[in-house]
PAKEBA-903944 format. One record per atom (N, C-alpha, C): residue in three letters; chain; atom name; y, x, z. Coordinates in pm, whole numbers, always signed. Atoms other than C-alpha are relative to their C-alpha. Layout:
BEGIN
@res = ALA chain = A atom = CA y = Y x = X z = Z .
...
***
This chain:
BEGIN
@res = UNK chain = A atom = N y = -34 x = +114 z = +84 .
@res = UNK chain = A atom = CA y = -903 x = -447 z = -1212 .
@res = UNK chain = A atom = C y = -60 x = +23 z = -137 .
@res = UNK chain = A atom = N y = +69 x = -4 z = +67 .
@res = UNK chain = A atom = CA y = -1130 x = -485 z = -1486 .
@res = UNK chain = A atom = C y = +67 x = -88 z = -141 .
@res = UNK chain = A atom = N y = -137 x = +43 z = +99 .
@res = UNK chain = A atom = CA y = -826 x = -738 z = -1712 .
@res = UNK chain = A atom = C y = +85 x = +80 z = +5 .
@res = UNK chain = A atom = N y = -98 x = -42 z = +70 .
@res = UNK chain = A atom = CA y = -557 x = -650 z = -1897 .
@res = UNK chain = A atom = C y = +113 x = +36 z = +97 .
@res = UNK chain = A atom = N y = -84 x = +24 z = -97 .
@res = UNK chain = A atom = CA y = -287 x = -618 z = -1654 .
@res = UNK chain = A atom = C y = +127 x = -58 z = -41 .
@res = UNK chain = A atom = N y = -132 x = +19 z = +76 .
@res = UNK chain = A atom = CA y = -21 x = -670 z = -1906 .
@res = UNK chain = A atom = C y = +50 x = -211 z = +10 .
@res = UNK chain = A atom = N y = +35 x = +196 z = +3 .
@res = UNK chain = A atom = CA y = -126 x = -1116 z = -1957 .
@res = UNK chain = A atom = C y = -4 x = -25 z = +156 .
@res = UNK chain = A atom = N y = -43 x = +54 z = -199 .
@res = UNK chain = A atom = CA y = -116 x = -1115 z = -1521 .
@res = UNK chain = A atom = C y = +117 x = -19 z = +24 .
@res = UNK chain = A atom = N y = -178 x = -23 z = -66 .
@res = UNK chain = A atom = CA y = +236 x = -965 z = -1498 .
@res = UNK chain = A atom = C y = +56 x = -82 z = -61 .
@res = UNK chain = A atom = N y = -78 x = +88 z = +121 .
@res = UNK chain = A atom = CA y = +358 x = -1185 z = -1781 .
@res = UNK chain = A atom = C y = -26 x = -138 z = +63 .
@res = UNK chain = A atom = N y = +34 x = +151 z = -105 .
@res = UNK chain = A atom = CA y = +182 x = -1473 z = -1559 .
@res = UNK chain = A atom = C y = +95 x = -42 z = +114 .
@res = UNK chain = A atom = N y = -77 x = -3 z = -144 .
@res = UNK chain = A atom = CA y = +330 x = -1388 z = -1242 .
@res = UNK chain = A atom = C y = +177 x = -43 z = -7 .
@res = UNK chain = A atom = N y = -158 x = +49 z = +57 .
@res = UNK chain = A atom = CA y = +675 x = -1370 z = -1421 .
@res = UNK chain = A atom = C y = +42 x = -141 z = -27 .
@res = UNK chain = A atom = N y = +54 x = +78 z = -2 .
@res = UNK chain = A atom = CA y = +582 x = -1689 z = -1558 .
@res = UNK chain = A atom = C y = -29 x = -122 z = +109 .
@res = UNK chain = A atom = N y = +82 x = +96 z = -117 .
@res = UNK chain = A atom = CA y = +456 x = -1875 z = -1256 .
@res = UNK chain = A atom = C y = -65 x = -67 z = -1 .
@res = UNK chain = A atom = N y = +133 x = +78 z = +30 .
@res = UNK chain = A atom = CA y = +162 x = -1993 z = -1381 .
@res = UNK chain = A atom = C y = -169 x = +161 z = -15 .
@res = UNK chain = A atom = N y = +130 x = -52 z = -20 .
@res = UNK chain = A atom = CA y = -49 x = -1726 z = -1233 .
@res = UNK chain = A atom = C y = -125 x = -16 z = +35 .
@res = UNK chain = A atom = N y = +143 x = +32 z = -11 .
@res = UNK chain = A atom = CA y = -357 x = -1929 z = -1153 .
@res = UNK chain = A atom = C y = -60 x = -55 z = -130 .
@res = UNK chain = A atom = N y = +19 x = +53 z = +96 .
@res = UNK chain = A atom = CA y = -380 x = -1976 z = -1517 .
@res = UNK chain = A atom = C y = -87 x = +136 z = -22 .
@res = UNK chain = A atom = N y = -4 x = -146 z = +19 .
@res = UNK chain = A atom = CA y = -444 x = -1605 z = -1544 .
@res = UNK chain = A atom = C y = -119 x = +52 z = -33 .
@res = UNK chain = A atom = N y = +100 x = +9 z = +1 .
@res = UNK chain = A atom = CA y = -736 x = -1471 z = -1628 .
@res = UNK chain = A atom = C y = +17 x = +164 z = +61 .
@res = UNK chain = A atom = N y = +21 x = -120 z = -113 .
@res = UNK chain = A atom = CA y = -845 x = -1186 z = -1317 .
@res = UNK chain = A atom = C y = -140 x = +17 z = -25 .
@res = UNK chain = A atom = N y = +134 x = -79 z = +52 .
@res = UNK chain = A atom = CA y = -1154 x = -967 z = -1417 .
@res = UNK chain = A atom = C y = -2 x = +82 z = +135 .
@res = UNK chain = A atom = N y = -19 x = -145 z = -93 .
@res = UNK chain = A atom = CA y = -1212 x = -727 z = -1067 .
@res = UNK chain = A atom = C y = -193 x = +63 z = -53 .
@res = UNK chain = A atom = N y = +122 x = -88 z = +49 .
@res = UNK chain = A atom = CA y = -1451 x = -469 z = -1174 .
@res = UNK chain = A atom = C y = -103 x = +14 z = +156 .
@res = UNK chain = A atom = N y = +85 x = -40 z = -79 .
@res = UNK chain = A atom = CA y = -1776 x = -413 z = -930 .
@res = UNK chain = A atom = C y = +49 x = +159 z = +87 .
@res = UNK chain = A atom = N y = -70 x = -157 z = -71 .
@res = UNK chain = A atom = CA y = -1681 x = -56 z = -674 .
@res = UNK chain = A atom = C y = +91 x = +21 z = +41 .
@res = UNK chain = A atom = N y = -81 x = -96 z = -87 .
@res = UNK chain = A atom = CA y = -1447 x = +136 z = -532 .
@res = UNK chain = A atom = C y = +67 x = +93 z = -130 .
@res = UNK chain = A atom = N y = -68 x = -112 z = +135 .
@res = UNK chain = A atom = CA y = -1153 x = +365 z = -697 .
@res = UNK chain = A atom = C y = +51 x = +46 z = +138 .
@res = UNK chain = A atom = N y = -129 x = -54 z = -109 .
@res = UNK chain = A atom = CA y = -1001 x = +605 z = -442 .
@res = UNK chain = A atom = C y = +114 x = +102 z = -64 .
@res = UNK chain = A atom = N y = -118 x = -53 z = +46 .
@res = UNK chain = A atom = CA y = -697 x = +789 z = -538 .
@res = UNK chain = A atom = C y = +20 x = +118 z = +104 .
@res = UNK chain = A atom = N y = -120 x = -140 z = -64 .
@res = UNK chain = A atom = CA y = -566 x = +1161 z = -340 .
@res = UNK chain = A atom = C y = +85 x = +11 z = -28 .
@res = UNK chain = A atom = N y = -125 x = -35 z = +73 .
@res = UNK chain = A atom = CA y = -241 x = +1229 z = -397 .
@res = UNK chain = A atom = C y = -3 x = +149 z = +43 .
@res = UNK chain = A atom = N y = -29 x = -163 z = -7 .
@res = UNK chain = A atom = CA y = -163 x = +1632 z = -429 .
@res = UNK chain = A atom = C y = +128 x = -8 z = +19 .
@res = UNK chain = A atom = N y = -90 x = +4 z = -20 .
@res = UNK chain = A atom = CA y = +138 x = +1696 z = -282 .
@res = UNK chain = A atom = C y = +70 x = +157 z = +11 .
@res = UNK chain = A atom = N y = -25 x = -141 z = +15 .
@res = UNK chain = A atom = CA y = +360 x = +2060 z = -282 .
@res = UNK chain = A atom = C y = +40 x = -43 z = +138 .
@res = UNK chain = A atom = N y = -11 x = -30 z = -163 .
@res = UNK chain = A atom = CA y = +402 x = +2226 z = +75 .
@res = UNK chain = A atom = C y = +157 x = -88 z = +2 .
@res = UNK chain = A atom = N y = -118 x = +6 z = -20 .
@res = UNK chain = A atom = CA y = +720 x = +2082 z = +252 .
@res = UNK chain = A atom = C y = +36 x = -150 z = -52 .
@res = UNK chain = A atom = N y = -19 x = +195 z = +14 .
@res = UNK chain = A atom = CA y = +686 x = +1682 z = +137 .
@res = UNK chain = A atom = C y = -34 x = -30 z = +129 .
@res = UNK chain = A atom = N y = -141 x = +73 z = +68 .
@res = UNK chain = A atom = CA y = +814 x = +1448 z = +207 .
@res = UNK chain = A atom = C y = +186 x = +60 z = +24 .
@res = UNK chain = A atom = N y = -188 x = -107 z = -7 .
@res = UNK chain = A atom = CA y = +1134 x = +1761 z = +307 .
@res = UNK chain = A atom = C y = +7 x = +43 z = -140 .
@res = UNK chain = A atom = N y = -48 x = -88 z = +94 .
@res = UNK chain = A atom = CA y = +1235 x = +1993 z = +130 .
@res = UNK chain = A atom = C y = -124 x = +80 z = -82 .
@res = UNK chain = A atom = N y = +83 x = -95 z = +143 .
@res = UNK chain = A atom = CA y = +994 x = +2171 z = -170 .
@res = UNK chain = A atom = C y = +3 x = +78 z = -90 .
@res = UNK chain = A atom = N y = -18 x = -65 z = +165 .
@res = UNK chain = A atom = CA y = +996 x = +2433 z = -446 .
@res = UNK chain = A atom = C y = -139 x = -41 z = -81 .
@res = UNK chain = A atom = N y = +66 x = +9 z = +119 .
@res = UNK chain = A atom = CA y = +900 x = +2375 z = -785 .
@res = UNK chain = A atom = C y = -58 x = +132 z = -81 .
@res = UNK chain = A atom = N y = +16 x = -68 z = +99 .
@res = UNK chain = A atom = CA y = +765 x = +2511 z = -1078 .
@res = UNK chain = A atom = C y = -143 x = +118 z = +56 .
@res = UNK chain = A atom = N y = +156 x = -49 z = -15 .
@res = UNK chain = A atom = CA y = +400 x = +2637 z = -902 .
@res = UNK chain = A atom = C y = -117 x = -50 z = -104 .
@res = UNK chain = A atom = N y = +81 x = +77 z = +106 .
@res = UNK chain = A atom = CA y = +138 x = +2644 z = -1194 .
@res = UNK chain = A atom = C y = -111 x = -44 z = +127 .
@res = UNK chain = A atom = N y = +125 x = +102 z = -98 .
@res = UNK chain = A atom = CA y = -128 x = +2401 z = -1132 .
@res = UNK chain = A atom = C y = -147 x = +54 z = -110 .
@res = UNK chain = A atom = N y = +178 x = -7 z = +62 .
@res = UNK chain = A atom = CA y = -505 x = +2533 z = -1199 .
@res = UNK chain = A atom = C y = -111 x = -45 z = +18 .
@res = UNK chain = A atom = N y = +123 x = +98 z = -34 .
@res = UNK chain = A atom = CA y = -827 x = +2369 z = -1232 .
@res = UNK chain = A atom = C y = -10 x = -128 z = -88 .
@res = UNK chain = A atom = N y = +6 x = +116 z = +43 .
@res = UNK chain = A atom = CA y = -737 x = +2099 z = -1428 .
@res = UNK chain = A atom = C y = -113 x = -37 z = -96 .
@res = UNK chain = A atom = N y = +86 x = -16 z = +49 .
@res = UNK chain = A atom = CA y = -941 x = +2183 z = -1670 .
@res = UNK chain = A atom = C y = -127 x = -60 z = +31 .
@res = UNK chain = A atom = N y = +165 x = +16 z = -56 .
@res = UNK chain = A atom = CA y = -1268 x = +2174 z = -1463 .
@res = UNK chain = A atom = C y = -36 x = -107 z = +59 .
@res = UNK chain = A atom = N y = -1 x = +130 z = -43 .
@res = UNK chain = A atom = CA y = -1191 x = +1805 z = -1342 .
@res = UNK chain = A atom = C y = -111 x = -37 z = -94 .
@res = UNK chain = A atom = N y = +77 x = +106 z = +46 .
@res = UNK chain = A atom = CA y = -1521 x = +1558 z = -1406 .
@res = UNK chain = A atom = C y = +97 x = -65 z = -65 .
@res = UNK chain = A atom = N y = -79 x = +129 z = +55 .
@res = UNK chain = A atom = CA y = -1470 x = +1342 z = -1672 .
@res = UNK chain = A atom = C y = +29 x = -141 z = +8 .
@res = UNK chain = A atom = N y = -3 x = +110 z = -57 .
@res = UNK chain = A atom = CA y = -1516 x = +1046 z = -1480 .
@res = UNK chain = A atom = C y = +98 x = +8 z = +108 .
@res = UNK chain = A atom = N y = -140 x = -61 z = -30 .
@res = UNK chain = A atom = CA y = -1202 x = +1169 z = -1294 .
@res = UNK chain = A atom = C y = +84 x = -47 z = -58 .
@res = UNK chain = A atom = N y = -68 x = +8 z = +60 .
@res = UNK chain = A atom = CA y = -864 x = +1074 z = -1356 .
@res = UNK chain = A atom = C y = +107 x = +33 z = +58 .
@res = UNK chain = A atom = N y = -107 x = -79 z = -125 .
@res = UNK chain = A atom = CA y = -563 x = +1316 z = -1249 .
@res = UNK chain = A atom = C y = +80 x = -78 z = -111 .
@res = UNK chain = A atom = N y = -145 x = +20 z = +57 .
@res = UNK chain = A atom = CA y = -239 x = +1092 z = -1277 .
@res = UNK chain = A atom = C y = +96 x = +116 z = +68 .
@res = UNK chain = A atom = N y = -102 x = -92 z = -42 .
@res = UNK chain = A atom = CA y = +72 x = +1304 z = -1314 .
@res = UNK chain = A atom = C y = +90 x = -57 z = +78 .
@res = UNK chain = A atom = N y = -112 x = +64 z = -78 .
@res = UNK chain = A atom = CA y = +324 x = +1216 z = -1093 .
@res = UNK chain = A atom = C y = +162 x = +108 z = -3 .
@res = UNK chain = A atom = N y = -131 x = -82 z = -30 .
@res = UNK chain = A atom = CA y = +566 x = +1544 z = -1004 .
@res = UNK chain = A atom = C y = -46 x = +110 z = -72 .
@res = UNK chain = A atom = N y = -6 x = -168 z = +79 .
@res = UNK chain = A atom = CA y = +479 x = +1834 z = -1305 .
@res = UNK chain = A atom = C y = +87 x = -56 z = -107 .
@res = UNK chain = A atom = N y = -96 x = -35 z = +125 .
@res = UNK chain = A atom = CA y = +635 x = +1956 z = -1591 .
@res = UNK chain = A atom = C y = -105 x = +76 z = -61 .
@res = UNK chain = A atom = N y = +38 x = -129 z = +78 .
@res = UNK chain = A atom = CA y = +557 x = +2192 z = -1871 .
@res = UNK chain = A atom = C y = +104 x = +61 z = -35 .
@res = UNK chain = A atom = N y = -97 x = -121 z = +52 .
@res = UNK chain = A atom = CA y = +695 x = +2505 z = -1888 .
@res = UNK chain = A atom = C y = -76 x = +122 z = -10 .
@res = UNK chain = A atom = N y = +53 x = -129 z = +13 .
@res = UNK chain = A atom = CA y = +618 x = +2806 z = -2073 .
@res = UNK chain = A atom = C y = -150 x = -33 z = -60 .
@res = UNK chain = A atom = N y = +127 x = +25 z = +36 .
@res = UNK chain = A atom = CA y = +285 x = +2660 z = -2190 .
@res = UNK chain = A atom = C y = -88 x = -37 z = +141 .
@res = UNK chain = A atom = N y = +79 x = +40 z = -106 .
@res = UNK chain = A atom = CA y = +145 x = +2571 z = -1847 .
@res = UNK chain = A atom = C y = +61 x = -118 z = +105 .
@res = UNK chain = A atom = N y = -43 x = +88 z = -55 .
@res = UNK chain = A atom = CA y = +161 x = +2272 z = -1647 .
@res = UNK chain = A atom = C y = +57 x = +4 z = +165 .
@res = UNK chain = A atom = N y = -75 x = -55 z = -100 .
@res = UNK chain = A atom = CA y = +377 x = +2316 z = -1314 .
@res = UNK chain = A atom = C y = +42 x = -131 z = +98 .
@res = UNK chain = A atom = N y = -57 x = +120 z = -93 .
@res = UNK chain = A atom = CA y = +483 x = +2134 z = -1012 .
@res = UNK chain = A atom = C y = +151 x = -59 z = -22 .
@res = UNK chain = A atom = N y = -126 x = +56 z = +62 .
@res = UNK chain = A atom = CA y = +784 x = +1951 z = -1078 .
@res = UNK chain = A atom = C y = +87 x = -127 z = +168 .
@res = UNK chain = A atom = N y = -36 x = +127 z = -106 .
@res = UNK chain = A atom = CA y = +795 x = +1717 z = -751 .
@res = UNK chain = A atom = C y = -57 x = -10 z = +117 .
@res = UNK chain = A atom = N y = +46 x = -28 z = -153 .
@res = UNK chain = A atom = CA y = +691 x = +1630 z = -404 .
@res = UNK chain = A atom = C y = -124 x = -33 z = -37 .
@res = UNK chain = A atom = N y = +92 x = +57 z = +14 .
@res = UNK chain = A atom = CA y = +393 x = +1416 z = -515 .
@res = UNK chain = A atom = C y = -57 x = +44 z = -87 .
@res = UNK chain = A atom = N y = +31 x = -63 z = +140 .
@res = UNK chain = A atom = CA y = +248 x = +1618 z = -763 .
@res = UNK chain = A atom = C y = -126 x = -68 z = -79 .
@res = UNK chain = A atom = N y = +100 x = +63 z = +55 .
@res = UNK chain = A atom = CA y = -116 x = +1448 z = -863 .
@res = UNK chain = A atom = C y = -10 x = -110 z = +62 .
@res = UNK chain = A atom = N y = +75 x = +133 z = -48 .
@res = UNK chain = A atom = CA y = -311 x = +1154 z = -820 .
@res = UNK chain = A atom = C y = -96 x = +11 z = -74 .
@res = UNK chain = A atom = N y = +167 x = +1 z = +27 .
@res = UNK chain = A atom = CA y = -651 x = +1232 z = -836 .
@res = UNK chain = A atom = C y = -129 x = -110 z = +8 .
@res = UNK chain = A atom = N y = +82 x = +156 z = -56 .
@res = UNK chain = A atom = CA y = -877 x = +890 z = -877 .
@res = UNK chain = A atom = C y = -131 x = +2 z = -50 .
@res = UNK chain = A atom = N y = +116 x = +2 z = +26 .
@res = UNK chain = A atom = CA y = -1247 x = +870 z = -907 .
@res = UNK chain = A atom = C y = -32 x = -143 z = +47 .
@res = UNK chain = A atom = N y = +46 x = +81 z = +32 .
@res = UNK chain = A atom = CA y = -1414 x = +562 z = -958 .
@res = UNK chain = A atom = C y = -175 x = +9 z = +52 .
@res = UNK chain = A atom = N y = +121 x = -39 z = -3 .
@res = UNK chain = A atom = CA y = -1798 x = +491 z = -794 .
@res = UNK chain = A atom = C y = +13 x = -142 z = -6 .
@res = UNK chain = A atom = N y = +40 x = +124 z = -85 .
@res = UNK chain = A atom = CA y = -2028 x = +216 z = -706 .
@res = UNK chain = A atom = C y = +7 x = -41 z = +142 .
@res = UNK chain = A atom = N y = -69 x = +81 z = -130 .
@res = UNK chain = A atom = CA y = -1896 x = +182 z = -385 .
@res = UNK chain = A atom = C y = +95 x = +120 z = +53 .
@res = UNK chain = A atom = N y = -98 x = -83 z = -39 .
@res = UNK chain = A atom = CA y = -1630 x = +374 z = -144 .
@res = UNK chain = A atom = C y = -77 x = +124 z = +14 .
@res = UNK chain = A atom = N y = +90 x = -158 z = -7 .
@res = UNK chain = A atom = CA y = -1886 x = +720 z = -36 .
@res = UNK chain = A atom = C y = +12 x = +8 z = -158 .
@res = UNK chain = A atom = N y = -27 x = -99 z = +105 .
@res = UNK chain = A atom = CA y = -1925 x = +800 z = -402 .
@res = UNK chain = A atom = C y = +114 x = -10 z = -28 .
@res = UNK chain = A atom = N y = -158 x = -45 z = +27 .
@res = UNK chain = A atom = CA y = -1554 x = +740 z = -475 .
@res = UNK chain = A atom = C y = +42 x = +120 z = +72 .
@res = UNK chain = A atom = N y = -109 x = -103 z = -70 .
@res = UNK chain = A atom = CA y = -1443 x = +909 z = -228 .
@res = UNK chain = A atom = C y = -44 x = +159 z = -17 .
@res = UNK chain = A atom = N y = +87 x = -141 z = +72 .
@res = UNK chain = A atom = CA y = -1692 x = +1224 z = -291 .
@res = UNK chain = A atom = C y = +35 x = +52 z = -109 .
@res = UNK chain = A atom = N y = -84 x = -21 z = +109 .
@res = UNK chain = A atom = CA y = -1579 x = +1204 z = -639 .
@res = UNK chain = A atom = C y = +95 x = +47 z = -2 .
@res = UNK chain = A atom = N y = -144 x = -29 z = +18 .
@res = UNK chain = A atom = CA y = -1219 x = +1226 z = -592 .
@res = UNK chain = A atom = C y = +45 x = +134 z = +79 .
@res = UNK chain = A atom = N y = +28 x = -98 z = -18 .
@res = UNK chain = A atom = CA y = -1268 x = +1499 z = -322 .
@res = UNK chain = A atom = C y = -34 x = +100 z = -55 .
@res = UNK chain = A atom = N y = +82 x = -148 z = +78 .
@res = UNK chain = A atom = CA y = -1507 x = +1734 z = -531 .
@res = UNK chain = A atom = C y = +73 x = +46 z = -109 .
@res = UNK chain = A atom = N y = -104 x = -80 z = +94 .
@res = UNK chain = A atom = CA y = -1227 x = +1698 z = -818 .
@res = UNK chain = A atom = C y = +139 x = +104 z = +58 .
@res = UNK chain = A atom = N y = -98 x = -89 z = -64 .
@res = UNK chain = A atom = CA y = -961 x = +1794 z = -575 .
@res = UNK chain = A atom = C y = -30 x = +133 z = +26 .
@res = UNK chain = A atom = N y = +20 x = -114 z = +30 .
@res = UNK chain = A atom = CA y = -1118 x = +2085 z = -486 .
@res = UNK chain = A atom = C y = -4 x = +135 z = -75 .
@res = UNK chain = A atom = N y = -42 x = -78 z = +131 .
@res = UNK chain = A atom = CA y = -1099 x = +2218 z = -826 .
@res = UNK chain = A atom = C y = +107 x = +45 z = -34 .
@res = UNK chain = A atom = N y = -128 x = +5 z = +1 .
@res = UNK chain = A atom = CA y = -747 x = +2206 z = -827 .
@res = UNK chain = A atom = C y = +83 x = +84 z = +82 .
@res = UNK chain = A atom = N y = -26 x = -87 z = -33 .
@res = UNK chain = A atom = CA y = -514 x = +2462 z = -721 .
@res = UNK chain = A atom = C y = +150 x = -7 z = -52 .
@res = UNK chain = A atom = N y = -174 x = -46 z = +14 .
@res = UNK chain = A atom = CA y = -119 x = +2531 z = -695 .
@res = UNK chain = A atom = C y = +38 x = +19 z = +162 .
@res = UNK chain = A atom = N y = -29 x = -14 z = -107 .
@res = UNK chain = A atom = CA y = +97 x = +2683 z = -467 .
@res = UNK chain = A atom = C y = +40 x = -82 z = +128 .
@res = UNK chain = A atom = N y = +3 x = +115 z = -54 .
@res = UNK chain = A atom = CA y = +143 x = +2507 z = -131 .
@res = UNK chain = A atom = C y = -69 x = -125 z = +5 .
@res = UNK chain = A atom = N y = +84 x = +139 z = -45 .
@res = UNK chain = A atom = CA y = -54 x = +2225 z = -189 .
@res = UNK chain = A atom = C y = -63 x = -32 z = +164 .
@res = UNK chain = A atom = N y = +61 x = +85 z = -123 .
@res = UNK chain = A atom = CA y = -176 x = +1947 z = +83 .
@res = UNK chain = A atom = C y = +0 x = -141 z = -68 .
@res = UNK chain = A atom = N y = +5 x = +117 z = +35 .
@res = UNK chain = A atom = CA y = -317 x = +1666 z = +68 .
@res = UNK chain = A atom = C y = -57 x = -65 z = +126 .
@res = UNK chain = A atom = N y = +67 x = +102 z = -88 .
@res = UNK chain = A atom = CA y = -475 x = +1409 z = +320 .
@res = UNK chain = A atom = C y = -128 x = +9 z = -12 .
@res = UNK chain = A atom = N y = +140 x = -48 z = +35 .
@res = UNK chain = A atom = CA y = -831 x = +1476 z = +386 .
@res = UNK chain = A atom = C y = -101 x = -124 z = +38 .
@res = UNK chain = A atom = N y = +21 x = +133 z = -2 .
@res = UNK chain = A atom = CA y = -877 x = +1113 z = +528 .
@res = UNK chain = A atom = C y = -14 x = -97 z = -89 .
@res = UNK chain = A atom = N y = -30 x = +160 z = +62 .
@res = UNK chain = A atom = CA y = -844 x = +883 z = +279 .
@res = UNK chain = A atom = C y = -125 x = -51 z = -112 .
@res = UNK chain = A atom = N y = +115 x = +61 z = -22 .
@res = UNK chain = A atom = CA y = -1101 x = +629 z = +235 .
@res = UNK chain = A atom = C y = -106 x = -23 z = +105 .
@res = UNK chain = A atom = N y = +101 x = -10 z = -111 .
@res = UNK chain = A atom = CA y = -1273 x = +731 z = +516 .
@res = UNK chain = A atom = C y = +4 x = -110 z = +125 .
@res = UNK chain = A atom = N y = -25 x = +104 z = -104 .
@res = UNK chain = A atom = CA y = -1139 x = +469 z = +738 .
@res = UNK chain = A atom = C y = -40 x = -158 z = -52 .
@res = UNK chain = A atom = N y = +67 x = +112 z = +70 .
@res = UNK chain = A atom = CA y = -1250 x = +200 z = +456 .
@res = UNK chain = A atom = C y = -109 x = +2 z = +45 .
@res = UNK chain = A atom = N y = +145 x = -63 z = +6 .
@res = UNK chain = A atom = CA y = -1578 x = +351 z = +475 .
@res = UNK chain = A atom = C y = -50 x = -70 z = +116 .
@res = UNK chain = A atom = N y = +38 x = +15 z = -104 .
@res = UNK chain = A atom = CA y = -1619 x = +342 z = +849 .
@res = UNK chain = A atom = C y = +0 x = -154 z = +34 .
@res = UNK chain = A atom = N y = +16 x = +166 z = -27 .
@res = UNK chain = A atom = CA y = -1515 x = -71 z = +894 .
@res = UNK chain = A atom = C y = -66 x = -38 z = -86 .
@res = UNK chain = A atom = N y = +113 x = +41 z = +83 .
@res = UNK chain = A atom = CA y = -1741 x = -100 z = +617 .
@res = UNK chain = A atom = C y = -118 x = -16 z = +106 .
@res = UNK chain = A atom = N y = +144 x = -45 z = -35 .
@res = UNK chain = A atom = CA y = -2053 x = +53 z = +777 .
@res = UNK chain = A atom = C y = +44 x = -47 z = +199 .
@res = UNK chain = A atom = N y = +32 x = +95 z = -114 .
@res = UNK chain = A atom = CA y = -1933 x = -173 z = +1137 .
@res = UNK chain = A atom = C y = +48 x = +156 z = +84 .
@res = UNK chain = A atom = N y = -22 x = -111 z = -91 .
@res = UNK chain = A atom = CA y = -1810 x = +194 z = +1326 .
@res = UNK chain = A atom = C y = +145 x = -14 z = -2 .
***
């Protein structure tokens, strides 16, 4: 979404959302979520998280389940990141958001090693 989002929701509320003015940006955004071992059960906290650092800056890790403690950023929840890279179409997103994950590091982690890939494929007719 390439608009404001704030003047949509205020539309929608509103009910004069075809007044609205909708911007969709050109590409693909895919999102990973990082999750600690034992989601959606049971989980421990408080595993530092490393790598963050070395995330592309065309990258964007939302927080979802850390904390800070002690000076370092820590798992805090089941869902711990949301790693989203942005391309010109789904393959470089999804490459993107992959190659940042990789970087990334805490105990337990998992994530889904699928996702996008099934966009991808009814894209390209397979």
């Amino acid at each position: 979404l390439e608009s404001d989002l704030v003047p949509i929701l205020e539309a929608v509320v509103e009910g004069r959302l075809r007044e609205a003015e909708v911007r969709w940006k050109e590409g693909a955004a895919v999102c990973v979520v990082m999750a600690s071992g034992g989601y959606p059960g049971s989980y421990r906290k408080g595993f530092p998280i490393e790598g963050l650092e070395g995330v592309p800056p065309d990258v964007v890790v939302f927080h979802a389940g850390t904390a800070f403690q002690e000076g370092r950023i820590v798992t805090a929840g089941g869902r711990v990141l949301g790693v989203t890279a942005y391309g010109p179409d789904i393959r470089t997103a999804v490459d993107r958001a992959y190659a940042a994950v990789e970087r990334i590091r805490f105990e337990g982690m998992h994530y889904r090693r699928d996702i996008g890939w099934r966009a991808l494929a009814r894209l390209e007719g397979r």
